[in-house]
C-alpha positions as CSV (number, residue, x, y, z in Angstrom):
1,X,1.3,2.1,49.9
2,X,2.2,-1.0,52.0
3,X,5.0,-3.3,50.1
4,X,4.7,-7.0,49.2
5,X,6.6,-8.3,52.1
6,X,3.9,-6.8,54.6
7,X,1.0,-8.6,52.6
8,X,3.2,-11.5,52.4
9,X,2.2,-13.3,55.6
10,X,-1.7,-12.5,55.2
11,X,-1.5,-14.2,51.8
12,X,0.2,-17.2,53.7
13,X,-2.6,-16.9,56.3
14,X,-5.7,-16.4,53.8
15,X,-4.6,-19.0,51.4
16,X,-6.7,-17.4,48.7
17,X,-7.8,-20.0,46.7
18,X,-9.9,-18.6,42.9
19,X,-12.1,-22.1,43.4
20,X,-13.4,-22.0,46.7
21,X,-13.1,-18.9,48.8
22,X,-14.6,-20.6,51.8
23,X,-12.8,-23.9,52.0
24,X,-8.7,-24.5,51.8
25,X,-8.8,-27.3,49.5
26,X,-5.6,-29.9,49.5
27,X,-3.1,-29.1,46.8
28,X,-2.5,-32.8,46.5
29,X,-5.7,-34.7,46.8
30,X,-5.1,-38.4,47.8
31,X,-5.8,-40.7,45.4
32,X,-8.1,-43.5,46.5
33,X,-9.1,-44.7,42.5
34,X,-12.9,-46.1,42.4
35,X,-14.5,-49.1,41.5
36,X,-17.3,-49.3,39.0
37,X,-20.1,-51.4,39.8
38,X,-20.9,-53.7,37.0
39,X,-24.6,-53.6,36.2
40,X,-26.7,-57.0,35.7
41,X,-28.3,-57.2,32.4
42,X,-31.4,-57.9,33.3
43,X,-31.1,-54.4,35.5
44,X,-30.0,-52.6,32.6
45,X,-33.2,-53.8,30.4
46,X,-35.4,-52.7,32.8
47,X,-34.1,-48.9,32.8
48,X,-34.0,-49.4,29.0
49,X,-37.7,-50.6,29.2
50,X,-38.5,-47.1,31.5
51,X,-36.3,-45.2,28.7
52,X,-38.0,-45.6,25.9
53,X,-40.6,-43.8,26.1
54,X,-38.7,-41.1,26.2
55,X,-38.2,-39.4,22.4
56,X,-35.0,-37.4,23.8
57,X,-33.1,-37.8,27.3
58,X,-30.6,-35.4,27.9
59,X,-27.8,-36.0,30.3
60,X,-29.8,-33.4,32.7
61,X,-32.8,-36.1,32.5
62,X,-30.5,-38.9,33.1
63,X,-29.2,-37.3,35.5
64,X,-32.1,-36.8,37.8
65,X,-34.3,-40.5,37.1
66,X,-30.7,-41.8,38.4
67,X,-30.8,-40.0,41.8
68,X,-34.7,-40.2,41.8
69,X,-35.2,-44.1,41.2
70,X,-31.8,-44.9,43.0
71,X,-30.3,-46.9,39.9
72,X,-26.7,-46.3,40.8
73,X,-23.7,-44.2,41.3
74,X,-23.2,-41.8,38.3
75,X,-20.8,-44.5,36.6
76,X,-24.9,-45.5,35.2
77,X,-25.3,-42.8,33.3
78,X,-22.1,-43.5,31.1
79,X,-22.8,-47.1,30.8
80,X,-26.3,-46.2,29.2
81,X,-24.8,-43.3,27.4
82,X,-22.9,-45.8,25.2
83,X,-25.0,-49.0,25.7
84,X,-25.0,-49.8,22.0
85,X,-28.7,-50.1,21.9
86,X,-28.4,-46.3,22.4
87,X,-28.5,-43.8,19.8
88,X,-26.4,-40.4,20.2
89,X,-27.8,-37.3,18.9
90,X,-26.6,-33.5,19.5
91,X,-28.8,-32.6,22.1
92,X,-28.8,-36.1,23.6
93,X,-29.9,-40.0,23.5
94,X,-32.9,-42.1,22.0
95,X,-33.4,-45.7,21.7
C-alpha cells in the first residue's frame, strides 16, 4: 500500500474539489458587489397586470416569464416576491 506522502503531490496536482470535479474553482472569489436596478412603477404594474391571472406563481414560474419576456436580472423576482400588493402562500404567490 503506497503511503500518504506519495499521493501527496497528485492531490496538490488534482486539486479535488467535492463541488465541481471539472473546474478548479478560486478559493477566494473576488468580490465585485452588484447593483440592483431599480424598477419604474409603471414597469412593475405592467408585470403585475400579466400576473394576475395567474391563481398561483411559484418561484419556478417566476422564474422562467422573467428570462422568457426579458423583465430583468433575477433581483425582479425578489422585488415582486415582496411587492406588498403580493400575497405569500406555502407553495407560492397570488395577487
Amino acid at each position: 500500500m503506497a503511503s500518504l506522502t506519495t499521493h501527496l503531490p497528485l492531490c496538490r496536482l488534482a486539486k479535488p474539489n467535492p463541488l465541481n470535479d471539472r473546474y478548479n474553482l478560486p478559493c477566494h472569489p473576488h468580490r465585485k458587489g452588484f447593483k440592483l436596478t431599480d424598477t419604474t412603477a409603471e414597469k412593475m404594474q405592467e408585470i403585475l397586470a400579466l400576473l394576475s391571472s395567474s391563481p398561483l406563481i411559484d418561484i419556478g414560474l417566476l422564474s422562467c416569464l422573467r428570462k422568457e419576456l426579458n423583465w430583468s436580472g433575477s433581483e425582479l423576482e425578489s422585488q415582486i416576491w415582496n411587492h406588498p400588493d403580493i400575497k405569500q402562500g406555502g407553495l407560492g404567490i397570488c395577487l
